[in-house]
C-alpha positions as CSV (number, residue, x, y, z in Angstrom):
1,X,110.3,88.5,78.4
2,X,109.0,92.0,77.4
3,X,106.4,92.9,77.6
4,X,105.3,91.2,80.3
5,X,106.4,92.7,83.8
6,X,107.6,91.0,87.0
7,X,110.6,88.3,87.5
8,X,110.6,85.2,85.2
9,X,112.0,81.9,85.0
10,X,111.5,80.7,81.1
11,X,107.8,80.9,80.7
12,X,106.8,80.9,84.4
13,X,106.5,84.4,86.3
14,X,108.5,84.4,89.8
15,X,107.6,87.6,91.2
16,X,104.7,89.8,90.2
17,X,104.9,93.5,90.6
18,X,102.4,96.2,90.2
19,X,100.7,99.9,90.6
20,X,97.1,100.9,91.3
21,X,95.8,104.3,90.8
22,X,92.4,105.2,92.5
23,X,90.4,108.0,93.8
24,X,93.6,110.0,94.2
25,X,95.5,106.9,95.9
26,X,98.6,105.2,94.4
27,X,99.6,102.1,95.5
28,X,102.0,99.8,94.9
29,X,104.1,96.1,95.5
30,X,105.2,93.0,94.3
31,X,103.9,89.1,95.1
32,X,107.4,86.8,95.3
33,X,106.4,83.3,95.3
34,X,108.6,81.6,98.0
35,X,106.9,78.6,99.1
36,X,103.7,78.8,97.0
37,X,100.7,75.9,96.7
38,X,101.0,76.6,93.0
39,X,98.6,73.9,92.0
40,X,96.1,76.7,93.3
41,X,97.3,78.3,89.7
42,X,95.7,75.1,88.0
43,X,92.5,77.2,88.1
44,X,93.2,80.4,86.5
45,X,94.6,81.7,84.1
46,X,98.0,83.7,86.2
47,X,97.8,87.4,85.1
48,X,95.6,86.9,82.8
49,X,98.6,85.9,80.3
50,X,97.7,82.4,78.3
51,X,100.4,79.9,78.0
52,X,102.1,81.0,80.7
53,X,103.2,79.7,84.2
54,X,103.7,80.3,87.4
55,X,106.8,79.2,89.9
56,X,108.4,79.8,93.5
57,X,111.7,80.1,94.9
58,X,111.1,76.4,96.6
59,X,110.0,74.8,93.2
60,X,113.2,76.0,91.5
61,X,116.0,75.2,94.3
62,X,114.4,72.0,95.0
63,X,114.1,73.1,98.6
64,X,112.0,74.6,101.2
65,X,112.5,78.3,100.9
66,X,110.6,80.6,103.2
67,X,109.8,84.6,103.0
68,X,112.1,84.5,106.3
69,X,115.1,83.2,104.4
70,X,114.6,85.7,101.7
71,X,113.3,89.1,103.9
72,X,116.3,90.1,105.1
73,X,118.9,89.4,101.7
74,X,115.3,91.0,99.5
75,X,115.4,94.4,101.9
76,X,119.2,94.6,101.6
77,X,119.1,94.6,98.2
78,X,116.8,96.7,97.8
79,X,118.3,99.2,99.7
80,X,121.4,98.9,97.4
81,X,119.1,99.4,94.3
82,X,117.4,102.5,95.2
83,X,120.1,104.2,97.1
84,X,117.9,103.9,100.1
85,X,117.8,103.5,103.9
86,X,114.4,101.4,105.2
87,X,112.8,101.8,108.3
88,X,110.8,99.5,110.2
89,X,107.5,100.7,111.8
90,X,108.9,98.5,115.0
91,X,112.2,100.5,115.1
92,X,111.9,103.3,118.1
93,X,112.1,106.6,117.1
């Protein structure tokens, strides 16, 4: 729900995503919880945002769900999005 970035499920964020800028440096990327511990989220308050939680991919299927299952669908997808072809540091050439 705007304004709060990142992929939501109701009141619990999914995916974060974010940018640092730094000393001339911008970075980027995004955190999707697959098969999160999220009782480690018991302890803090997620992204700083009060009242709301945090899920996973596992916790809302009901199923073991793994970055494996998800790495090659996320990559094509993404692809798609951005009008983009991705290389792999392990692809020769």
């Amino acid at each position: 729900p705007p304004p709060f970035t990142g992929v939501w499920m109701g009141d619990s964020k999914l995916c974060a995503i974010g940018v640092h800028c730094g000393n001339y440096i911008t970075s980027h990327g995004l955190a999707l919880n697959c098969c999160t511990d999220l009782t480690w989220f018991d302890h803090i308050v997620p992204c700083g945002l009060e009242g709301k939680g945090v899920t996973s991919l596992s916790h809302e299927l009901g199923q073991h769900i793994t970055v494996s299952h998800v790495l090659e669908p996320f990559l094509n997808s993404f692809q798609e999005v951005f009008d983009c072809t991705l290389v792999s540091s392990e692809d020769p050439g």
